[in-house]
C-alpha positions in Angstrom: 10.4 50.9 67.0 12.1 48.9 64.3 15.7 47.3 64.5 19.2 49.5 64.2 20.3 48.6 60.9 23.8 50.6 62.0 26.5 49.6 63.9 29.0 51.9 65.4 32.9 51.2 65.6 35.9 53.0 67.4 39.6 53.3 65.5 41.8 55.6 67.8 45.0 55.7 68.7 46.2 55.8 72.3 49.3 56.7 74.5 50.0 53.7 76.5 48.7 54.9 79.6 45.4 55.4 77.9 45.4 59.3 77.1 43.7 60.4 73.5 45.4 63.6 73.5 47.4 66.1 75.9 45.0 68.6 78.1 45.1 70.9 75.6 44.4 68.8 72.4 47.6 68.1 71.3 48.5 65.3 69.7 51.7 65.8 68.7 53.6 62.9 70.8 50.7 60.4 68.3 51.5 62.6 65.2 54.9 64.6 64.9 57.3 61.1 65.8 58.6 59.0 62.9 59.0 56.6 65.7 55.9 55.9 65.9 56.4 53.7 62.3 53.1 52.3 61.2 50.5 53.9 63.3 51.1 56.9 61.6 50.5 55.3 58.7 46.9 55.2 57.4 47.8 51.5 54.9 50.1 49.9 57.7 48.2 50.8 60.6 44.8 49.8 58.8 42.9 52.9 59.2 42.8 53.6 55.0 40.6 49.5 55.1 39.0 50.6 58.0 37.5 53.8 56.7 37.0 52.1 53.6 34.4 50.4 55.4 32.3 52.9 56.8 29.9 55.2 55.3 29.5 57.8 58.6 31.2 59.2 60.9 30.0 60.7 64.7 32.4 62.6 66.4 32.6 65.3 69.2 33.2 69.1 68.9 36.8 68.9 70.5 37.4 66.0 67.7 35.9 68.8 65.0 38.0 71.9 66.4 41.3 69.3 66.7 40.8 67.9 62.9 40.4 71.6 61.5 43.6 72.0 62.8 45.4 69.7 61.2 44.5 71.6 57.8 43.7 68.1 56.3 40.6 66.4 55.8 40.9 62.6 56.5 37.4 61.9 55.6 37.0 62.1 51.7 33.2 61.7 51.3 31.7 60.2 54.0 28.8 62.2 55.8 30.1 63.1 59.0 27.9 64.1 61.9 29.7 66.3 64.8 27.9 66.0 68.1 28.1 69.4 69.9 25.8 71.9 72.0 27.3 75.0 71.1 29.5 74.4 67.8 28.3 76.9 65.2 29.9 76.9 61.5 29.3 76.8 57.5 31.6 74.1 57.4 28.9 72.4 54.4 31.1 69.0 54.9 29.4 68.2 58.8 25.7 67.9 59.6 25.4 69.2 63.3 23.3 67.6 65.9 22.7 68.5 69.3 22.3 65.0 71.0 22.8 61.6 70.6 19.2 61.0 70.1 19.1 63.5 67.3 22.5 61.6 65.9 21.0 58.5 66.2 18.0 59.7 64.4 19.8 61.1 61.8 21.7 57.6 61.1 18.4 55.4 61.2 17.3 58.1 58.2 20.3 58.0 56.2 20.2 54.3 56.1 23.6 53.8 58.0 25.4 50.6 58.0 29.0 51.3 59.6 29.5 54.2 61.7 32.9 55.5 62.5 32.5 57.0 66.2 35.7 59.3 67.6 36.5 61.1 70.0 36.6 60.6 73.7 32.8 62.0 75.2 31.6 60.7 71.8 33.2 57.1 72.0 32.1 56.9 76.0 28.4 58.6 75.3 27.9 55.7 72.5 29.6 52.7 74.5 26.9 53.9 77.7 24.2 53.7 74.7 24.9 50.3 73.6 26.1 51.4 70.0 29.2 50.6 69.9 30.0 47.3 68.0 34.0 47.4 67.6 36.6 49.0 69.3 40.5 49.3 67.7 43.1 50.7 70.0 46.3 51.3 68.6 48.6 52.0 71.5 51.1 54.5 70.5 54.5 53.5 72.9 54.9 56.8 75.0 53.3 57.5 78.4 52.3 61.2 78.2 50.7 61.3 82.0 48.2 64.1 81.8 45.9 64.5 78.9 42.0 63.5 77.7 41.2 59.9 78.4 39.5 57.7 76.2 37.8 55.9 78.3 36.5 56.5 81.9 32.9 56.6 83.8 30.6 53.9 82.4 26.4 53.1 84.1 27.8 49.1 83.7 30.6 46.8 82.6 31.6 46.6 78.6 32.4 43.3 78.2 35.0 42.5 75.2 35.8 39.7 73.0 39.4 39.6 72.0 39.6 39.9 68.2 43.3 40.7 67.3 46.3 41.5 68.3 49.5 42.9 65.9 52.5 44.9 66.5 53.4 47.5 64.5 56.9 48.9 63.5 57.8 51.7 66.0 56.8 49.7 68.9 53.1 50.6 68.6 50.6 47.5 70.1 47.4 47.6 67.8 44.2 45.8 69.6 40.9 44.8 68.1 37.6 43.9 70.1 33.8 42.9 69.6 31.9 44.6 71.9 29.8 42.0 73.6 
């Protein structure tokens, strides 16, 4: 078996008590509050750089079905691979695979470098794997209690290396680590 020549890395945003969305995918307390200043900013918050920088994307069907509602497509260009055992569509912009060795398979193929990887089953199914290189959490200030967690059951500890840290202007806490 040759060497990965991809990486993957994470750029979500968060309530502070660690939710990704509410229970039934709604992000509106991340999206619909001009309090939230920067993070819903693609410049400020550093998401326009950060996608910039990779040339894939993984996520989950739940990610897929949430983003088609939004009615925009944040993606431009970039191949994006949804992960799902049942999603069926002619959407020509995704590539669906049906497991994350077929995804993985498909990004040793197309020569992958950077790979963005959302959504919570997604980011947690990758971090288990090993593939995850980076992880940026921007912690949106609102505690929403119930909702879809981005992180929970792991086989082992993910250690993490403190990159940086930066506020942003609506009280949001933005976080950047190496995976280790």
């Amino acid at each position: 078996m040759t060497q990965r020549q991809w990486s993957g890395h994470v750029f979500i945003g968060m309530s502070v008590d660690g939710m990704i969305a509410r229970a039934d995918d709604s992000l509106d307390w991340l999206t619909g509050d001009a309090a939230s200043g920067e993070a819903n900013d693609p410049d400020a918050s550093g998401f326009t750089e950060f996608m910039a920088s990779v040339d894939h994307l993984v996520m989950g069907r739940s990610t897929y079905e949430v983003v088609q509602g939004m009615g925009e497509w944040f993606y431009g260009d970039t191949p994006v691979i949804v992960l799902s055992t049942t999603l069926q569509t002619d959407d020509a912009r995704i590539r669906i695979v049906r497991s994350l060795d077929e995804a993985t398979e498909l990004l040793d193929d197309d020569g992958a470098r950077n790979v963005y990887v959302d959504g919570g089953r997604t980011v947690r199914t990758f971090l288990a794997a090993g593939l995850i290189r980076t992880i940026t959490l921007t912690r949106v200030p609102v505690l929403i209690g119930e909702g879809k967690p981005l992180f929970g059951a792991l086989p082992a500890d993910v250690r993490l290396q403190l990159d940086d840290v930066r506020a942003l202007t609506g009280g949001a806490v933005q976080t950047r680590y190496t995976v280790l």
